[in-house]
C-alpha positions in Angstrom: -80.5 -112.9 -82.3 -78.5 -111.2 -85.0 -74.9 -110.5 -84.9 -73.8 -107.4 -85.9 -70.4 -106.2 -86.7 -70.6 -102.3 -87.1 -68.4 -99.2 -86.3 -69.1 -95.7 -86.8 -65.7 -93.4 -86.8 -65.1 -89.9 -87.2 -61.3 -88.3 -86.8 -58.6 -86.5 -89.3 -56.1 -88.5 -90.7 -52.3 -89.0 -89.2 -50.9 -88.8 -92.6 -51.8 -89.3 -96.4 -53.9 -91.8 -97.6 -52.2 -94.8 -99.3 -53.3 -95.9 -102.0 -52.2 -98.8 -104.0 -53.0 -102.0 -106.4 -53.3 -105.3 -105.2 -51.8 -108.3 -107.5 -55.1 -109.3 -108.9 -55.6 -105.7 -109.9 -58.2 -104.3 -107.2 -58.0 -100.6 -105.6 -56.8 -100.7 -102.3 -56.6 -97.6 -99.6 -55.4 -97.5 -96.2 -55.1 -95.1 -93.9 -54.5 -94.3 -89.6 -57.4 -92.2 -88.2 -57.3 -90.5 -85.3 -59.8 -90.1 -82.3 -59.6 -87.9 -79.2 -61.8 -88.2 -76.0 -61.8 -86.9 -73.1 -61.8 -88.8 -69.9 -64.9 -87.8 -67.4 -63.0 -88.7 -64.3 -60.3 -86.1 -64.8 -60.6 -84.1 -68.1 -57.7 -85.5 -69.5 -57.5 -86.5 -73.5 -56.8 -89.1 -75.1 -55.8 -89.7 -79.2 -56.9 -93.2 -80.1 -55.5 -94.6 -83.8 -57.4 -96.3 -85.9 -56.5 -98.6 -88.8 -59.0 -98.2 -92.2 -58.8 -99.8 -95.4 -61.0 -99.4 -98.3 -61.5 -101.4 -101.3 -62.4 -101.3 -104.9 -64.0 -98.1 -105.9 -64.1 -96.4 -102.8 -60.4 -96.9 -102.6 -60.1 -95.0 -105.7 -62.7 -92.3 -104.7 -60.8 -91.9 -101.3 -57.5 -91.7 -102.7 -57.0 -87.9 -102.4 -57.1 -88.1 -98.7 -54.6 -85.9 -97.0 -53.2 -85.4 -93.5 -55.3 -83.6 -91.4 -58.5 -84.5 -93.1 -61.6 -84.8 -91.1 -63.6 -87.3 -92.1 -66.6 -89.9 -90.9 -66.3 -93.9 -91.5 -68.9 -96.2 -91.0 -67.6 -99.9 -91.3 -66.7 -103.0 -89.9 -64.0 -104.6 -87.8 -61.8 -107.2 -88.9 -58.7 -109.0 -87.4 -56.2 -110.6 -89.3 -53.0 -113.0 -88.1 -49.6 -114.0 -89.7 -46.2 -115.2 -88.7 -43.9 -112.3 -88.7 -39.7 -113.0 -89.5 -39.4 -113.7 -86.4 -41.9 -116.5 -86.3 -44.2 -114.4 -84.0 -47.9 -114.8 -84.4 -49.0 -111.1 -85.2 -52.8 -109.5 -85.0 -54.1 -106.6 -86.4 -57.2 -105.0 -85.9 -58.5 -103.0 -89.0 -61.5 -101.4 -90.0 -63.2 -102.1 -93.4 -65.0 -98.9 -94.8 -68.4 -99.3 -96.4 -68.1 -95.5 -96.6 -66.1 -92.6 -95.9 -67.6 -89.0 -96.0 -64.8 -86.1 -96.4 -65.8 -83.7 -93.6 -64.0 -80.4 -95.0 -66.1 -77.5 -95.6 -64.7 -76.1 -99.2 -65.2 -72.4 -99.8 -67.2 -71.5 -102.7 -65.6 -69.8 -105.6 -65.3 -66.4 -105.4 -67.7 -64.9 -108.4 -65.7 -62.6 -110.6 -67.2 -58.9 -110.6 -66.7 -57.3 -113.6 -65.5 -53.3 -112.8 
């Protein structure tokens, strides 16, 4: 058997895209996406948020990212721990993009028409 660690995402963001540089230099992105479902029992929906980050060159590519955005991220999970101030073990659950597709249909340009 093989393990596999895979998750498939598609949402708009909660807010920009954050994009900064890491002491050793590398490209990093991270930003909340959002999910809604709807419950079958009752019809009711629910927003689920999402943690991304993205790395290297994809950071960089992503970095334009606005709230709002719709977009699709395939990736994996990933848990990380620390001690907080308050010597509290902390966990957070993240996912690490392999890709991210922008989902926003762009207009074409309008062709001038000479009169």
């Amino acid at each position: 058997m093989e393990d596999i660690n895979r998750v498939e995402l598609r949402g708009r963001l909660y807010k920009d895209a954050e994009l900064r540089v890491s002491a050793g230099g590398t490209a990093v992105l991270t930003f909340v996406l959002t999910t809604t479902r709807t419950a079958t029992d009752n019809g009711k929906e629910y927003t689920d948020w999402h943690n991304v980050i993205c790395w290297h060159r994809l950071a960089e590519e992503m970095a334009d990212l606005r709230r709002g955005d719709p977009v699709h991220v395939v990736g994996r999970l990933q848990t990380r721990s620390w001690v907080g101030q308050d010597n509290a073990k902390r966990y957070k659950t993240e996912t690490v993009a392999i890709s991210v597709e922008p989902l926003t249909l762009r207009t074409p340009a309008q062709a001038e028409v000479p009169f």
